[in-house]
C-alpha positions as CSV (number, residue, x, y, z in Angstrom):
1,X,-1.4,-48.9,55.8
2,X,-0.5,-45.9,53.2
3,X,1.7,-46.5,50.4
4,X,4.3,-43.7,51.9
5,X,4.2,-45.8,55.3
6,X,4.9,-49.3,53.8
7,X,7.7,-47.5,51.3
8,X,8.7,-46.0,54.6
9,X,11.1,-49.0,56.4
10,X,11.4,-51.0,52.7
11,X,13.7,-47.4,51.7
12,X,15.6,-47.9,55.0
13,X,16.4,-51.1,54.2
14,X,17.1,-50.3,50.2
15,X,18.2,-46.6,50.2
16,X,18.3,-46.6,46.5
17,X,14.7,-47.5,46.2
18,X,12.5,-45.7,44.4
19,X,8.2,-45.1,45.0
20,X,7.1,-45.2,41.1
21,X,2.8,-45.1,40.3
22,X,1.4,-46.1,37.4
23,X,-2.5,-45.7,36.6
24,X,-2.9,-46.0,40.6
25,X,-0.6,-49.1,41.1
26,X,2.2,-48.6,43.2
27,X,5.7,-50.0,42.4
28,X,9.1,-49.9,44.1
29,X,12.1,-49.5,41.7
30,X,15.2,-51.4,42.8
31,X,18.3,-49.6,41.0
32,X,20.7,-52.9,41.4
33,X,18.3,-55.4,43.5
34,X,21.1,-58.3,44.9
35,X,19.5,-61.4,45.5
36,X,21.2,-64.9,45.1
37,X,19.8,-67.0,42.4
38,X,21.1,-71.1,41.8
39,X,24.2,-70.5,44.2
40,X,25.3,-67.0,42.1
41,X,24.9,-63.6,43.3
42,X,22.8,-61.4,40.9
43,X,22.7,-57.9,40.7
44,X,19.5,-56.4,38.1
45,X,17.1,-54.0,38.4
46,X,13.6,-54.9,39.8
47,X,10.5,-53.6,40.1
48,X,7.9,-54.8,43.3
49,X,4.1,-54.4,42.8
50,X,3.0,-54.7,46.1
51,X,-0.9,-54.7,44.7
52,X,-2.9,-56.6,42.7
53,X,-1.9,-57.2,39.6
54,X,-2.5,-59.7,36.3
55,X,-4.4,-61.9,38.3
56,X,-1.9,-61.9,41.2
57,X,-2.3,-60.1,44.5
58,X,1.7,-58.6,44.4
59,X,4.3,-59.3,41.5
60,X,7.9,-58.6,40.8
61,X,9.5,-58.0,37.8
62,X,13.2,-58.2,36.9
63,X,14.9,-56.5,34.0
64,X,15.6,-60.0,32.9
65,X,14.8,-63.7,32.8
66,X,17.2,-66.4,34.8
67,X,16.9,-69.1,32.5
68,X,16.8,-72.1,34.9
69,X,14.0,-74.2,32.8
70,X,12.2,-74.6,36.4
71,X,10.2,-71.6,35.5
72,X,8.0,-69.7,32.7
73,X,8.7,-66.3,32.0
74,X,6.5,-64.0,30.5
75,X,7.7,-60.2,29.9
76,X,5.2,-57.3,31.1
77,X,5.2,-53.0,29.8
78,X,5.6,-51.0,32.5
79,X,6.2,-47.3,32.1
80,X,7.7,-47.7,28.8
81,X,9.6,-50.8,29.2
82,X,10.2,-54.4,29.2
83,X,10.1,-56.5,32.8
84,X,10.4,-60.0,33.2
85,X,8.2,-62.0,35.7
86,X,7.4,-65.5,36.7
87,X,4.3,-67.1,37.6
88,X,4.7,-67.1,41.6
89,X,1.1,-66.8,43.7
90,X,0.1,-66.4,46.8
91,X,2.0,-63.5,48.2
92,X,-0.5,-61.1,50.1
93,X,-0.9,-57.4,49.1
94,X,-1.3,-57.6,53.2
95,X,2.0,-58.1,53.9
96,X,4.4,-55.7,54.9
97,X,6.5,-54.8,51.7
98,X,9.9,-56.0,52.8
99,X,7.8,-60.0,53.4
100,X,6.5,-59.3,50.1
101,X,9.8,-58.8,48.6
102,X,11.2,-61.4,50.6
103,X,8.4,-63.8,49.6
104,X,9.0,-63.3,45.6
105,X,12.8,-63.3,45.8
106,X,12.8,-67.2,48.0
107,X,12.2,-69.1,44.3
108,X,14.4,-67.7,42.7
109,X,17.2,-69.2,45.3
């Protein structure tokens, strides 16, 4: 599937999102992503690469680390600035990008 069609129902469901490139990878900028992390609701920026990338088939980056000393954070450029991600395999590029999303964001619970 196109990158318009799987940005297609993941903008429905996030009408803030926006459909960034970079060097031919595709992203999805969350504005204020709200996820629950360790029984809080947090509210940051994200970014989703729903393609390979680093070594991993799909990645998401938040605009900080949540210190939880479960995980490693390492931080990542991307178009100019500084993202925070966590080692997390195993999510498919095959998936549709709401799953994917969905996928990266159950850890973090």
């Amino acid at each position: 599937m196109t990158a318009p069609a799987q940005f297609s129902p993941l903008s429905a469901a996030y009408p803030e999102a926006e459909y960034w490139e970079e060097s031919n990878v595709p992203y999805v900028f969350f504005p204020a992503l709200k996820f629950e992390s360790g029984g809080k609701l947090k509210v940051m920026q994200a970014l989703l690469c729903p393609a390979k990338r680093d070594g991993y088939a799909t990645r998401l980056f938040l605009q900080e680390q949540i210190p939880d000393g479960k995980r490693k954070w390492q931080a990542h450029t991307i178009r100019g600035r500084a993202w925070w991600t966590f080692s997390w395999k195993d999510v498919p590029a095959s998936l549709p990008w709401l799953e994917i999303l969905a996928n990266h964001l159950r850890p973090l619970q």
